[in-house]
N, C-alpha and C positions, 0 to 999 in steps of 0.2 A: 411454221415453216422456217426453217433456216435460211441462211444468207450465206455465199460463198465469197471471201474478197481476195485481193491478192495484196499483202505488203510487200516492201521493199526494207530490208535490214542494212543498213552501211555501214560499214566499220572507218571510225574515224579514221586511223590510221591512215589509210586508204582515200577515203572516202572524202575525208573535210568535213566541215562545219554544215546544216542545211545552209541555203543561200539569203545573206544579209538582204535581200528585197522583197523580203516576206511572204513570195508566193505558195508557199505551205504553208504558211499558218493555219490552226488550226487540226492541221495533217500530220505532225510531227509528234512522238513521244519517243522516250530513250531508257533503255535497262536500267536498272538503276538495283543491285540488291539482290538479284534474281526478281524483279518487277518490271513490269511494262508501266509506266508514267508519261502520262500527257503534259508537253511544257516545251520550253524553247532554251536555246544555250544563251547566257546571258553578254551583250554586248560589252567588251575590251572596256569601251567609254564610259560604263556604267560600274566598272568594277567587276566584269566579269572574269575575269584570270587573277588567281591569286597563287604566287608564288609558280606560275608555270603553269598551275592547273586551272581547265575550262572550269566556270560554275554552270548549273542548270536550273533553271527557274522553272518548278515542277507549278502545274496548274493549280487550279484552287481545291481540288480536290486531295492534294496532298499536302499536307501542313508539315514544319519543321524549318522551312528556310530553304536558300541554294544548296545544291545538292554537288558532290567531285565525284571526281572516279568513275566516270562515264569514258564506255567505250565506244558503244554502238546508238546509233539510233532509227527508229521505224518510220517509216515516210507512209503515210495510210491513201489510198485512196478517192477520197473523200475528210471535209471533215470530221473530226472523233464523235462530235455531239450529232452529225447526222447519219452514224453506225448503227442500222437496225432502225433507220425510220421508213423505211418500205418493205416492210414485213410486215 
């Protein structure tokens, strides 16, 4: 049986940053490539902005380092790892 959900796509531009108090965690991934990637924008204090541009700290599941050039990103419903556990 399938599962129906509803995301939310924000365009940074517009939209801003998810919110630094972490209540999405978890809920958040962001295009990245023509890809959907689970992960969070990396905090200013930690080195996240270099030279103007956000970095994104893609989850464990994608390897290579902070990721730029993110525009958008998905706010899920739920968190990612509990997608498709009540099916």
């Amino acid at each position: 049986m399938s599962q129906t959900i509803t995301v939310v796509v924000h365009k940074i531009a517009t939209d801003g940053l998810p919110g630094t108090d972490y209540k999405l965690t978890g809920r958040v991934a962001f295009i990245w490539n023509g890809a959907i990637v689970s992960g969070w924008p990396i905090d200013a204090e930690f080195g996240g902005v270099v030279a103007g541009e956000q970095l994104w700290e893609p989850s464990e599941d994608c390897f290579g380092g902070p990721l730029f050039g993110v525009t958008h990103w998905i706010e899920f419903p739920t968190e990612v790892w509990n997608l498709g556990k009540e099916l």
